[in-house]
N, C-alpha and C positions, 0 to 999 in steps of 0.2 A: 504494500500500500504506500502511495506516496505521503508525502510530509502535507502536502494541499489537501488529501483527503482525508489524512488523518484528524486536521485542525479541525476540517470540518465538522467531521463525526461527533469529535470532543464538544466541539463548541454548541452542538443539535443538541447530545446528550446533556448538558450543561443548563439548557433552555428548557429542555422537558423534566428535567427531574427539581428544576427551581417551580413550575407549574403543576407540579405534582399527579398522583392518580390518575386525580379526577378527569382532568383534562385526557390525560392518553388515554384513558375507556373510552369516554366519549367521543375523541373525536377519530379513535381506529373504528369505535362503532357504526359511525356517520357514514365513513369512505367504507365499511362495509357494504352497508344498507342500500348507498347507492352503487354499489358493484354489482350488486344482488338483482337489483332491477333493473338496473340501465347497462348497456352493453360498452359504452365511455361514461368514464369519468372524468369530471374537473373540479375545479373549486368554487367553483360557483355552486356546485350542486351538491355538495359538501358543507359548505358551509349556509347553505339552507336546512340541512340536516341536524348542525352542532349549533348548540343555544351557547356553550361554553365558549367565551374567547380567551385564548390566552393573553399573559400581558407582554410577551415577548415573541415575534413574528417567527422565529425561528424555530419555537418550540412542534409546530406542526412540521418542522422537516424530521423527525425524529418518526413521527407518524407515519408516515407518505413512505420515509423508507421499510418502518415495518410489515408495512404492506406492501409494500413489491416480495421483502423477501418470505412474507408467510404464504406467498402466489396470490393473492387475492387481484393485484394489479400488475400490468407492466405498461412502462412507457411505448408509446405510440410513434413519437418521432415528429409528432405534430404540437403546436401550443395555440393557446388562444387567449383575448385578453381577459380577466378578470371585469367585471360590470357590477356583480354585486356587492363589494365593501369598495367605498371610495377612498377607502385611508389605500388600498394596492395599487392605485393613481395608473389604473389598466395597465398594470403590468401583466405581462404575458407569461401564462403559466403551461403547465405540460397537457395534456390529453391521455390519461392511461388508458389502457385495452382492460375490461374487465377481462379476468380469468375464471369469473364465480357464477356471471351473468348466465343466465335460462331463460331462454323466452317460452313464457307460460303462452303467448295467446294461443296456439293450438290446443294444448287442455282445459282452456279456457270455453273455449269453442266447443270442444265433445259431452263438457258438464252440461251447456247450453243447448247444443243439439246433438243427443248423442248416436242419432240415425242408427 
């Protein structure tokens, strides 16, 4: 690992564990939730899910990477900007692929008509 990523790791870990718990359940919950149903993820749709905000921005990169590496997510290779908190002043964020996503509406369909 390099020195650049190391710092980083340290400095995520550093973020999340001064915001405690409460926050990482919550907001690994959130980017669950919307894994779960939606087939991309972002932080827009993410942070409609999490009522908890951290008080340091970085704490949710701690997040994001536990979720890449439990597979729940992978990056896409695509970003787009932020619209929903105006303090992210449309910064451009990632697009993960979910890994978790199922699209119900075909069983959704055979409960409703099950011919």
């Amino acid at each position: 690992m390099t020195t650049a990523r190391r710092l980083r790791d340290e400095g995520m870990d550093l973020a999340a564990d001064a915001e405690g718990p409460v926050f990482a359940a919550a907001a690994y919950m959130a980017i669950k939730q919307v894994a779960m149903r939606k087939p991309e993820v972002h932080v827009d749709d993410v942070l409609t899910c999490c009522t908890i905000r951290p008080h340091h921005f970085n704490a949710w990169g701690q997040v994001w990477m536990r979720a890449i590496r439990d597979g729940l997510i992978v990056h896409s290779g695509r970003v787009r900007q932020c619209v929903s908190d105006p303090a992210k002043h449309a910064h451009q964020y990632p697009i993960y692929r979910s890994l978790i996503y199922r699209d119900t509406t075909a069983w959704l369909a055979a409960l409703i008509d099950p011919k």
